[in-house]
N, C-alpha and C positions, 0 to 999 in steps of 0.2 A: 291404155290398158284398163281393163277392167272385171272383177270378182262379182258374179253371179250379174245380176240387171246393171251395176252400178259403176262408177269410175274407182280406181285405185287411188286417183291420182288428179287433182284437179287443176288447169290451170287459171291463173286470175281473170283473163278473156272469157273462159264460161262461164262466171259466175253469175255474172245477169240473167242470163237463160236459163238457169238450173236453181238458183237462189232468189234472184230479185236483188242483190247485191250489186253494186256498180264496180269495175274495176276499180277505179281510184280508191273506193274505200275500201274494198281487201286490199291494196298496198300501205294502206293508211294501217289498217289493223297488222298485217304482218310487219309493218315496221316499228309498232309499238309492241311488239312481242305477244298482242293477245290471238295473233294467228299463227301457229309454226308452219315454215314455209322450207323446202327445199330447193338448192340449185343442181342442177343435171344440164352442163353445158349452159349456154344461156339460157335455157327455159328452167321458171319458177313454179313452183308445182307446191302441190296443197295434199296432202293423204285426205283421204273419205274421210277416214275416222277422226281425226283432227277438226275437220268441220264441224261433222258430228259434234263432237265436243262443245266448240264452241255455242253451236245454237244453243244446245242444249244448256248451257249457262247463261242464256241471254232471258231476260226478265219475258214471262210468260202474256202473250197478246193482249197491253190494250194499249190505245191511243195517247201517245205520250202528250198531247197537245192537253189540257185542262178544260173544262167546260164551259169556263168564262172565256178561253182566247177562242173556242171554237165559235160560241155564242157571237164576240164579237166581229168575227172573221162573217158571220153571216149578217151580221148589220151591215158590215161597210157593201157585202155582193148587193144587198136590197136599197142600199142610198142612205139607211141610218148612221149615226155614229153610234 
């Protein structure tokens, strides 16, 4: 089902395609309560707006890695330590 271009309703299966999110880690997060998740028969479902939400509290784009483990993450590709 879905309101104007978008899903009402999302399941954990699409999230890769539509987020970048792996299934396992939306079960990871709705079972730690930071995703509210709905059951309807056995399919688990996610609301738009609940998403929403959530991205929208998740720390703003940059590379969680540090510039020293990146740095050294490019030594070891070149043969450096």
């Amino acid at each position: 089902m879905s309101v104007g271009s978008r899903p009402f309703a999302i399941r954990p299966n699409d999230f890769p395609a539509l987020y970048g999110i792996s299934r396992t880690r939306v079960y990871e997060l709705i079972a730690s309560g930071e995703l509210p998740a709905r059951k309807v028969g056995r399919a688990t479902l996610v609301l738009a707006e609940d998403v929403e939400k959530f991205l929208r509290s998740q720390p703003v784009g940059r590379d969680p890695a540090p510039a020293s483990a990146t740095a050294a993450r490019k030594a070891v590709r070149k043969g450096g330590a």
